[in-house]
Each structure stands twice: as structure tokens, then as C-alpha cells.
C-alpha positions in Angstrom: 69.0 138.7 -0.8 71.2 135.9 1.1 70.5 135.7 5.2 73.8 138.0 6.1 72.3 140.7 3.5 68.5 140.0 5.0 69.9 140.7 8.0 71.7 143.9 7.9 68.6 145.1 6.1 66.7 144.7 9.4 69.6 146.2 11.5 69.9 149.3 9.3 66.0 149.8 8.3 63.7 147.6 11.0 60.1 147.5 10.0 59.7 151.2 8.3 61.0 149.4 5.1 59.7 146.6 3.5 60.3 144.5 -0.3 57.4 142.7 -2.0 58.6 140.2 -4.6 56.3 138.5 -7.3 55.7 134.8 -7.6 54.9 134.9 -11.2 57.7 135.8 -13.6 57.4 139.0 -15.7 57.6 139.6 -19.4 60.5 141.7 -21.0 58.2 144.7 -21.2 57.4 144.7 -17.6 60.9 144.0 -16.4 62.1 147.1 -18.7 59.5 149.6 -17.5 60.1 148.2 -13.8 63.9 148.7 -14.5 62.9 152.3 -15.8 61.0 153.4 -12.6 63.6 151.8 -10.0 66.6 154.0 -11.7 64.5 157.1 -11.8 63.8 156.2 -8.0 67.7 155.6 -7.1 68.4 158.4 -8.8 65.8 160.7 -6.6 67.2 159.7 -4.0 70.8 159.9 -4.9 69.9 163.8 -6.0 67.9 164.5 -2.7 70.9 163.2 -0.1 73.4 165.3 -2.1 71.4 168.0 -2.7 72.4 168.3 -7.0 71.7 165.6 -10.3 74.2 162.8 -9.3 76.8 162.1 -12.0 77.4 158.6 -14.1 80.2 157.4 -11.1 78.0 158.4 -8.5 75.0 156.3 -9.4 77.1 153.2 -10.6 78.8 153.6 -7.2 82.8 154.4 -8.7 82.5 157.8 -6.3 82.2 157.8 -2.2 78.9 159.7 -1.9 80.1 160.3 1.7 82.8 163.1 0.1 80.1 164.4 -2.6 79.5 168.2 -2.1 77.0 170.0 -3.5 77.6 172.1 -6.8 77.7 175.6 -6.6 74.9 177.9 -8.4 75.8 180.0 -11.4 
């Protein structure tokens, strides 16, 4: 993360939010699995704030989230 993005990190989350990097690189299999748990965490998250599974355009970021509306139950 460059300084501008560093700091706009700090205005929006302060101290209650905090990223740990490695020093050592990883192999592929660790990079894959950690790949694997981040998306199932965005996704979570993604779900929670619009209350339904977010679809493909929503989680590569094509749709406004801000718009999103909850689908109704059958």
C-alpha cells in the first residue's frame, strides 16, 4: 500500500484495524490457500452488508454496492 492509500486506511479505520505482512516469501500452496480464505472472507462480508450471496459483479466490484437491495424470499 503506497503512503496516500496508508493513509486513508488510518482516516477511515484508526487503530481497530490492523495488516501483518510476512518477511519470508510463501510457496504456491500457501499463496493459493491464503488466496482461498481471503475470498471466502470478502465474500462474508460482502453477504453480511447486503444482507443476500453477493453476485459475480458485485464481488469484482462492476456493481455500486451502495444501490444493492436485498433479494426478496420465495
Amino acid at each position: 500500500m503506497g503512503k496516500p492509500l496508508v493513509s486513508q486506511f488510518q482516516k477511515r479505520f484508526g487503530d481497530r484495524i490492523s495488516a501483518v505482512y510476512t518477511d519470508r516469501p510463501r510457496n504456491l500452496t500457501e499463496q493459493r490457500t491464503r488466496g482461498e480464505v481471503l475470498v471466502k472472507a470478502i465474500t462474508q462480508v460482502i453477504a453480511g452488508i447486503i444482507r443476500r450471496e453477493p453476485t459475480q459483479d458485485e464481488l469484482l466490484g462492476l456493481t455500486d454496492l451502495s444501490k444493492a437491495k436485498p433479494r426478496q424470499k420465495t
